[in-house]
N, C-alpha and C positions, 0 to 999 in steps of 0.2 A: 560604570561605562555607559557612552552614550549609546540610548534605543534600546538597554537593556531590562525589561521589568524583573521585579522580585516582587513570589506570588506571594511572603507577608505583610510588603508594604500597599498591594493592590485588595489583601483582606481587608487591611484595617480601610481603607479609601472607599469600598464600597458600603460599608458598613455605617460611615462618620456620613456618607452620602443620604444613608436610611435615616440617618439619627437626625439631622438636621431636616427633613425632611425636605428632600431637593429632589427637581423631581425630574428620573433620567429611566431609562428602559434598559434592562438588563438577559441578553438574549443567548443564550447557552448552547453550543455545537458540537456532540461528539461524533461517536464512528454510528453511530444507529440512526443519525440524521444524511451523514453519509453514503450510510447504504442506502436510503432511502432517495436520494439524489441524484446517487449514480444507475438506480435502479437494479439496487444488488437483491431484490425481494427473495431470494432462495436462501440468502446465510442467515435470514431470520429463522428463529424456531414457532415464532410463533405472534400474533397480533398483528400482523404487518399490513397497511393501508394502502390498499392495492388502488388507488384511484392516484388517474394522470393530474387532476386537476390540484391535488395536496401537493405533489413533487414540484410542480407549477411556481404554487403560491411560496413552499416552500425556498424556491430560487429566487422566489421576488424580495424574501422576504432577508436575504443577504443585500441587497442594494441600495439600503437604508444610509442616506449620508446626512444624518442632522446629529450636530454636538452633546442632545441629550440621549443617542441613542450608543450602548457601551456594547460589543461585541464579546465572547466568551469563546474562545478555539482552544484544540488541547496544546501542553506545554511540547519542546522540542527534546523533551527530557530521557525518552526511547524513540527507535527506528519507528517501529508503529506509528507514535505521537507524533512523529517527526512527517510522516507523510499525512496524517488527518492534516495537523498544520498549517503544510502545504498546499492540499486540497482547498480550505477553506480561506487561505490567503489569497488566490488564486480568483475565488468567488467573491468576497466582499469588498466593497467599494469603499469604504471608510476606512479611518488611520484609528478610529478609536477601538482599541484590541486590548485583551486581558485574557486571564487562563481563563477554560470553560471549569477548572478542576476546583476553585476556590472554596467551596464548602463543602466539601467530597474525599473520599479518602482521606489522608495524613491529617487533613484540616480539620473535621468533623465534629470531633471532641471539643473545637474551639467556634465553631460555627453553633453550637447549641448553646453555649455558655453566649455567645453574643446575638444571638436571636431571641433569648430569653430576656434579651433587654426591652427587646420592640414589643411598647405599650401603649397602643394606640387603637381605631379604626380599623378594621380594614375587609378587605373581600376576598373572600377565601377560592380562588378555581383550582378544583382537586378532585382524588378518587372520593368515590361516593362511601367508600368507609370513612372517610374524613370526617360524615353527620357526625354534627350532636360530642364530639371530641374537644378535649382541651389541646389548643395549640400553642405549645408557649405561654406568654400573657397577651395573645392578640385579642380583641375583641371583634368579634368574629360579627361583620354588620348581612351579609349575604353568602352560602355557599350557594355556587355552583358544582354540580355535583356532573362528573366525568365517569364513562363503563369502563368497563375492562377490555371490550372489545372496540378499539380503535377503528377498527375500519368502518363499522356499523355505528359507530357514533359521527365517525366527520361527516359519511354519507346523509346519518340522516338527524342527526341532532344539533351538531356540531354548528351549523347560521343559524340557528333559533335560539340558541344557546347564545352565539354573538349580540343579537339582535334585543335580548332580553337584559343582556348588561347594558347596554348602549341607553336604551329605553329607562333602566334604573339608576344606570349612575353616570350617565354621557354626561350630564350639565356640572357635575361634582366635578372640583381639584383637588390637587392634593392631597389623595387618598393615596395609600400603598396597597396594592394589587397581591397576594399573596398567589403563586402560580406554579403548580405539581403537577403537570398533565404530561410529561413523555414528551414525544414528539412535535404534541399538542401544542405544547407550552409558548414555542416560537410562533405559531401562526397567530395566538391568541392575543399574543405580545404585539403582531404587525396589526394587526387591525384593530385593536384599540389605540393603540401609537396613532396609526392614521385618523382616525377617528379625535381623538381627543390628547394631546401630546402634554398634558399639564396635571398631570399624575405619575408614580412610580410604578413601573410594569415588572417584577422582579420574577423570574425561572428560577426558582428554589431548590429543584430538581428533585432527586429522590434524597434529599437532605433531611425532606421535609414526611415523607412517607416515614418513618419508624414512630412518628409522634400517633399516628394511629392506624397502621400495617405492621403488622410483627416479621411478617413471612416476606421479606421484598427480596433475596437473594444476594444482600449486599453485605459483602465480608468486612468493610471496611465500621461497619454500625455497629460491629461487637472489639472492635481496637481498642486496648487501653488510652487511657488519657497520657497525650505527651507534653512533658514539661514548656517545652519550647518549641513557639507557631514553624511551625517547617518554612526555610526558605527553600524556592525551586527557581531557578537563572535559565532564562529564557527570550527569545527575541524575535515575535513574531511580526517581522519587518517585511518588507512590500518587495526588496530588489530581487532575490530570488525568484520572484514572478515576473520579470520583466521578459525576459525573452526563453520562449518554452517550445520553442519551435522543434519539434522530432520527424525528421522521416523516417517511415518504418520501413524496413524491407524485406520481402516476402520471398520465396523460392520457391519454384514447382519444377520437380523433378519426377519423381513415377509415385506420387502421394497426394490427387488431387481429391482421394477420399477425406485428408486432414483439412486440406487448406479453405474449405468452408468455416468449420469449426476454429482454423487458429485466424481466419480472418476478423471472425464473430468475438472473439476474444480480443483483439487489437483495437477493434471498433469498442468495444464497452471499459475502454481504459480508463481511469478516475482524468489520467494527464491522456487528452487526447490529440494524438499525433497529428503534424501537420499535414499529412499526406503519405497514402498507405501506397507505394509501390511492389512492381510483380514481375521477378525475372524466371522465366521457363527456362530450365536450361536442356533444350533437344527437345526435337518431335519425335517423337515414340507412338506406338499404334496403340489405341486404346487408352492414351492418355493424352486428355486435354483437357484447359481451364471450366469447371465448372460454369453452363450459362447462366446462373440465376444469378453467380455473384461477378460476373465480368465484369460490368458496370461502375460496379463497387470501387476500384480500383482509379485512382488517380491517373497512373501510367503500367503500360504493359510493353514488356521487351519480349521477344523471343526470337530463341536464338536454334536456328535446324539441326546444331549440332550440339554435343554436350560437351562442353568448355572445363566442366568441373569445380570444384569446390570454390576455387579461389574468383570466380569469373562476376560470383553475386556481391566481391566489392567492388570490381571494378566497376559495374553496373552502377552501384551506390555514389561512387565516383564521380561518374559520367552523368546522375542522373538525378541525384538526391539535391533537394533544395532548400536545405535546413539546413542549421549552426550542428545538429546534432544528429547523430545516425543511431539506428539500430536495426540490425540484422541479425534475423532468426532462422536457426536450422526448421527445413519442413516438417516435423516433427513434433513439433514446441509448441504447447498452449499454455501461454503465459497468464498468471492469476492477473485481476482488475486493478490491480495498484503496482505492480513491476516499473512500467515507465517514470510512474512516480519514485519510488523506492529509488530508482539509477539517478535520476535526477536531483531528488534529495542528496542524496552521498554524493554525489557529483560536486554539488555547491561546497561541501565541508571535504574534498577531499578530492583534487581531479585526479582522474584515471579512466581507463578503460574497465566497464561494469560487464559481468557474466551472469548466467545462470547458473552454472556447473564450473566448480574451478580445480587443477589439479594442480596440487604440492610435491615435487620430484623428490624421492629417496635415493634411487638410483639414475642417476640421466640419462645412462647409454643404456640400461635396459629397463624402460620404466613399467612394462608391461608383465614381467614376471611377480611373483609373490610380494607381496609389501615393498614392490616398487614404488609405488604413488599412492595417494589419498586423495578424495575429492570433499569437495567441501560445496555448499547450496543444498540443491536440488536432493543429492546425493546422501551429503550429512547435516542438517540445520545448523543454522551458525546465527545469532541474536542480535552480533555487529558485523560490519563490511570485516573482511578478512583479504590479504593480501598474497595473492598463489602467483605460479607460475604462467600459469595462462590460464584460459576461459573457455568454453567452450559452450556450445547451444545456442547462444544469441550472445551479441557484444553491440554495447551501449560505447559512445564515441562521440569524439568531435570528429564532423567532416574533414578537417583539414588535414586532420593525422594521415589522411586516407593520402596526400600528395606523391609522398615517396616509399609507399608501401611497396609497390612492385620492383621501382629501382633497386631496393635494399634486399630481395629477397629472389631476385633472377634464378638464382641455381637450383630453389627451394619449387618453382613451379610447374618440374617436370614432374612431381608428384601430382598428378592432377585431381587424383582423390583421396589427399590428406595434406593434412600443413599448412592447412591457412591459418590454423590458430597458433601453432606454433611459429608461425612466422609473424603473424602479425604482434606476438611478444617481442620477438625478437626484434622488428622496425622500431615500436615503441617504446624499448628497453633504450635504445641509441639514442633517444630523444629524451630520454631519462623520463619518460613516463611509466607509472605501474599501473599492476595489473590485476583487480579487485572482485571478488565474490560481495553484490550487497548482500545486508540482512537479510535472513531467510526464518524469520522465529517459527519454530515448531507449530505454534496455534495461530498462525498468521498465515495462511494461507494466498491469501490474496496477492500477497506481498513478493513469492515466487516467479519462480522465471518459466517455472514448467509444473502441469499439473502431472505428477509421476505414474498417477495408472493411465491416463493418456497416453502419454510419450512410451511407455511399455506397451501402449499398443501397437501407436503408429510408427515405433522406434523399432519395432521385431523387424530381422533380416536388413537391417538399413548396412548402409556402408561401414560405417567403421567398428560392427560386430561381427563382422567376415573376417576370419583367421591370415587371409591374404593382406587386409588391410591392418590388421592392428599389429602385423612384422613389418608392414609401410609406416606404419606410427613411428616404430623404434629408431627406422631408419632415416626417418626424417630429423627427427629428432638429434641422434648423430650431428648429422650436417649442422644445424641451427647452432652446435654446440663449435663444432668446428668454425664455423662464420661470427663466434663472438660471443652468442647466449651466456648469459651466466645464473645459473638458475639460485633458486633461496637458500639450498643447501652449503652452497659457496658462498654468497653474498652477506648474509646474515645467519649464522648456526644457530643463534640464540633464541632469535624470531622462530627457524624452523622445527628447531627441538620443545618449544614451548606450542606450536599448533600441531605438531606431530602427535605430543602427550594429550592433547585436547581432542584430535579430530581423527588422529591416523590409527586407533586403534584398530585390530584385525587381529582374527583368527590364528593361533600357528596354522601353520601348512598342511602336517598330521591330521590335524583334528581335522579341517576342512577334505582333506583328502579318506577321513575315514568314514565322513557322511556324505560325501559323494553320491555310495551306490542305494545311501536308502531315499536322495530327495526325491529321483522320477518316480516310485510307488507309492511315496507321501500325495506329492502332488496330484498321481491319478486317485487316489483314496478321496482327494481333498471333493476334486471334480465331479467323483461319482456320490458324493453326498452334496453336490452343490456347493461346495463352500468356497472352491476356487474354479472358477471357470477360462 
């Protein structure tokens, strides 16, 4: 298929590239370059190179547009992958792309067998356990020798180090470059590239660390040998980045202790929105927009009365200026790649994206026992999955937003509930669905809500009040009467196979027989600190 690479036929290509002795830069990007981009320095555990001026060079060092220079991003092969990707399609200016995964993982076994072939010259930049090591059959003309502590070497080794290559082998061509540095590996790559472009700069990655690191933490160095090089189908093409335009929209209701914190989250998005708007809904005493972050704010509405729930898309409506919307309950702090994530599924799959999705068991009472199941935030789920509706934040085309209200008149005398379920129900008529993305358990990031947040700022909110969540039921009724047809009807097969997957729960009994011992667990928990 056209634009599609296969990461066996781009092994052998990079390889026949080495063999012949051609001489092109080879530059590797995964999620650890990433976070260091996006400025995620907390999901490090540990070495992370806390200076502005790496992330700098680091971003320069994507805008590289010459024929000899080969890009390496991850495959689209998982949700994860699929937003790194993104991110990095997003940032690099050149059409020249391959996996960053080529000699790593499933390949590994076949990457040593064909590095064992390179006999030649060359210049070793690596950990300083590399000294005095056999590496393959390279003949080894200068290490450079790399610490362990990244941040204390770019600081203060890291341009003398540059500076000393330059000075020894700047007038030299056509050497091959051998390069194991981490993070390192790309900056050292742009500056000799710039420098001198008529040599092979290759990121070898930690391909190259088991030839003398035992201890590197990588599962994939003890994989058997597989008969046959893995093919992986992928296509990291340029049009998905063409138009990424998101308004985000924000709500202040009586929670202007959160709306710092989910501001600060919106702002440090990987996909950064094209403008963060801010609907108040009612003046209330003692509640109002925080002044440090007023500023902050593209556009600010407020309204002296409180309109209710449904009022922040009309807002969105009236006032968003993007192909793309999303709106978030007050409440919500979305991890640093969410926007991405919705966007990504978006391109393979239009729909209206959630954080929180709920699949009906029963319609007209979906609130009692194993009435409903939620899936996100709620249950992790590894692919986009298909529910009834969504709730917490929804990702959108603006245009949907046209005849939202026409279609749901009867539905907005509910004023504080049913906007989700109505805006399924405008959507459903339009034969659009209605989607939970990826939420993988060890992917945090990727989330629509941080959960002990939202349980904080979520205590006493609206629709955990016993008065609203019999407003649920009843809305819900109507939606059903006006046309909804929810998955249990629609598709039983689809419903009964995510039910078995996501709907598990408790009998009734049992839950009802450990009732009276949670509130003296929990105070137990408190007074030895464990649950505060």
């Amino acid at each position: 298929m056209e634009n599609m690479l296969y990461s066996d036929k781009e092994f052998n290509r990079i390889f026949e590239k080495i063999y012949n002795k051609e001489n092109f830069s080879f530059l590797r990007y995964g999620d650890g370059e990433k976070r260091f981009l996006n400025e995620e320095h907390h999901i490090f555990e540990k070495n992370p190179i806390n200076d502005s001026n790496f992330r700098k060079e680091l971003f320069e060092s994507l805008k590289l547009e010459d024929e000899k220079i080969l890009y390496g991003i991850p495959s689209t092969l998982t949700p994860f992958t699929s937003v790194l990707n993104f991110y990095f399609n997003m940032h690099i200016k050149s059409k020249n792309i391959t996996f960053a995964e080529l000699f790593v993982n499933k390949n590994y076994q076949y990457f040593k067998k064909y590095f064992e072939k390179i006999e030649e010259d060359v210049v070793l930049i690596a950990n300083y356990r590399a000294k005095g090591k056999k590496i393959g059959n390279l003949n080894i003309l200068k290490h450079y020798e790399i610490s362990d502590d990244l941040d204390d070497f770019y600081k203060n080794e890291f341009d003398k180090m540059i500076e000393n290559i330059k000075n020894d082998f700047g007038n030299k061509e056509n050497l091959l470059f051998v390069i194991s540095a981490g993070p390192l590996a790309e900056l050292i790559i742009y500056r000799l590239f710039l420098s001198n472009p008529n040599n092979r700069y290759i990121d070898f990655s930690s391909a190259l660390s088991s030839a003398y690191y035992q201890k590197t933490g990588r599962t994939y160095l003890k994989r058997k040998v597989i008969k046959k090089l893995p093919k992986v189908v992928s296509m990291p093409c340029k049009q998905e980045c063409e138009n990424t335009d998101i308004s985000v929209v924000l709500n202040l209701y009586k929670r202007p202790h959160a709306l710092t914190n989910q501001l600060k989250a919106i702002q440090a998005q990987s996909l950064k929105p094209k403008e963060i708007i801010l609907y108040q809904d009612g003046v209330f005493e003692g509640i109002e927009i925080p002044k440090n972050i007023k500023n902050e704010f593209d556009l600010i509405e407020i309204s002296k009365e409180n309109k209710g729930v449904w009022a922040r898309f009309d807002f969105a409506k009236r006032k968003a200026n993007s192909k793309f919307v999303c709106v978030f309950d007050d409440d919500i702090i979305p991890g640093c790649d969410f926007l991405a994530n919705c966007f990504v599924q978006m391109q393979k799959k239009e729909g209206c994206y959630g954080a929180c999705g709920t699949i009906l068991n029963v319609p007209e009472d979906h609130h009692v026992h194993n009435g409903m199941f939620r899936i996100g935030c709620a249950t992790p789920n590894e692919e986009s999955v298909e529910v009834d509706y969504v709730g917490h934040s929804w990702f959108f085309k603006k245009e949907w937003l046209d005849d939202f209200f026409t279609d749901t008149i009867s539905l907005q005398k509910y004023k504080l509930a049913g906007e989700n379920m109505g805006w399924s129900l405008s959507l459903q008529k339009k034969g659009i669905k209605i989607f939970v993305p990826p939420h993988p358990k060890n992917e945090k990031a990727m989330w629509g809500t941080d959960r002990k947040l939202g349980q904080i700022y979520g205590k006493k909110g609206i629709s955990s009040l016993k008065s609203n969540v019999d407003r649920f039921d009843e809305v819900m009724r109507e939606v059903l009467k006006l046309g909804f047809k929810p998955m249990i009807e629609t598709d039983k097969v689809l419903h009964a196979k995510l039910r078995k997957k996501y709907g598990k729960t408790k009998p009734l009994w049992v839950k009802n027989f450990m009732y009276p011992f949670r509130q003296p667990r929990k105070a137990f928990k408190r007074m030895l600190g464990l649950n505060k």
